[in-house]
ZAVEXKOL-651995 format. One line per 10 residues: their letters; for each residue y, z, x of C-alpha. Coordinates in pm, whole numbers. Layout:
BEGIN
a> Y,Z,X | ...
//
This chain:
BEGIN
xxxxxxxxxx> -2784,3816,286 | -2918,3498,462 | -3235,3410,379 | -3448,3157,624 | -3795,3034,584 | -4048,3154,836 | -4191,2877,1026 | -4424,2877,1330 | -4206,2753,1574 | -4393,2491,1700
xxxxxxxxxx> -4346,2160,1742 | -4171,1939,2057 | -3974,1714,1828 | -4136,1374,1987 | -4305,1147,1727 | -4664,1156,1677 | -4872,905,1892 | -5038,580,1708 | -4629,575,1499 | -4687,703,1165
xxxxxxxxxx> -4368,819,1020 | -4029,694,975 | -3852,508,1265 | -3554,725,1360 | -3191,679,1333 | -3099,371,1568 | -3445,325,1698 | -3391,-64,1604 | -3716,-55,1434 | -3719,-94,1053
xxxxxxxxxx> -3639,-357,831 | -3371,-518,705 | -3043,-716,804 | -2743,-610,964 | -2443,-590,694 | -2138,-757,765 | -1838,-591,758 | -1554,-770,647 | -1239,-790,883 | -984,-594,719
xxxxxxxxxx> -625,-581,900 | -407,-310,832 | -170,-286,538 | 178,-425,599 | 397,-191,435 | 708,-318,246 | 1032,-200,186 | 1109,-97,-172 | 1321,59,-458 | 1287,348,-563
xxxxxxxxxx> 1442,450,-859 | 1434,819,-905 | 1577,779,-559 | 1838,530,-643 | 1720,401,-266 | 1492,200,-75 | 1195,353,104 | 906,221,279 | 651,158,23 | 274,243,247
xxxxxxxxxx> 86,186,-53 | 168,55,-383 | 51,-298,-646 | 53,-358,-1054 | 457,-327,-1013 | 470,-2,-810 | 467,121,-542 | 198,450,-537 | 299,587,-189 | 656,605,-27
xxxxxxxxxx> 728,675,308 | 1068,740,538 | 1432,537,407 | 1452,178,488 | 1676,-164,436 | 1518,-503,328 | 1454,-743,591 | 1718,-978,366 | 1919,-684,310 | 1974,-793,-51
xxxxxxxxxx> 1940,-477,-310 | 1919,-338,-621 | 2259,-216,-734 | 2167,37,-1040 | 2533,61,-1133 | 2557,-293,-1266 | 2196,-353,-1251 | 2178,-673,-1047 | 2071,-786,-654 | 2398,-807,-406
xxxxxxxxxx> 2326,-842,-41 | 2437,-531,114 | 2685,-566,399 | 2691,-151,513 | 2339,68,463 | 2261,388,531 | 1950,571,485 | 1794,326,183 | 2140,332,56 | 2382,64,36
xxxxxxxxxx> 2774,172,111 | 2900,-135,97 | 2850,-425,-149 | 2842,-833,-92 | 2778,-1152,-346 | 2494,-1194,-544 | 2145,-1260,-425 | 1747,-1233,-496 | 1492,-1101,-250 | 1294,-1415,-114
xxxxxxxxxx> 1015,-1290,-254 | 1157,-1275,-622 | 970,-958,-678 | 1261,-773,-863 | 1276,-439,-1044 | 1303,-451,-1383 | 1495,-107,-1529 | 1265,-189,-1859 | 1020,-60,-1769 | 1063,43,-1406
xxxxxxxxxx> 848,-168,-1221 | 887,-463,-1002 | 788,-806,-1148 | 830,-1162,-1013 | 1146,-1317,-1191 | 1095,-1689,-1321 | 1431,-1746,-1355 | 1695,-1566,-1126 | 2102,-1592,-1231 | 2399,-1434,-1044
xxxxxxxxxx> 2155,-1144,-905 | 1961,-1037,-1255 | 1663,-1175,-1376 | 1673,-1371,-1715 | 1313,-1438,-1708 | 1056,-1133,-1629 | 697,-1248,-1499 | 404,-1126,-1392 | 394,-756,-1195 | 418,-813,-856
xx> 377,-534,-550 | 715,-396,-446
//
């Protein structure tokens, strides 16, 4: 059962004359400033490892290490990648679907934000060697 308050009916909806009341929505009357909105750009998404995966997948959303949010199969701009067999970078010279078929020599992304299989997140390596990290840093966003 609905239940709706009886009213009279009347009214025409226009603001009383002399303008008590509260300016409407948009009116420009009232007070206060205008807020300024900040000029966000959109996120650029990044290409990263995933390891449950054992690929690389675009990461939409992710920081503090991780990435939160993956999206379709990709290859790194630099094409160097995480081989989980020997756990070092090698550039990849054949991938396919976030997957690298074929392996090269020894690299580290530009970036030097390298997974660590620690702890399974992605930290910026203070000192790179032969395509490990000897030297873990600070979390960094895949």
């Amino acid at each position: 059962t609905l239940f709706r308050s009886k009213g009279t009916g009347s009214g025409s909806g226009i603001p009383p004359a002399g303008g008590g009341g509260v300016p409407a929505a948009g009116s420009g009357a009232g007070s206060g400033g205008v807020a300024a909105i900040p000029d966000v750009g959109c996120l650029a998404p990044s290409c990263a490892y995933h390891a449950g995966g054992g690929a690389y997948f675009t990461c939409l959303a992710g920081g503090a290490g991780a990435c939160f949010h993956f999206g379709g199969p990709c290859t790194p701009a630099d094409s160097c990648m995480y081989d989980s067999a020997d756990r070092t970078y090698k550039q990849c010279t054949r991938a396919v679907e976030g997957k690298c078929e074929a392996w090269g020599a020894a690299c580290a992304p530009a970036s030097r934000c390298m997974f660590s299989p620690t702890d399974g997140l992605h930290h910026t390596c203070d000192e790179v060697a032969g395509g490990s990290c000897r030297k873990y840093g600070a979390l960094c966003s895949p």
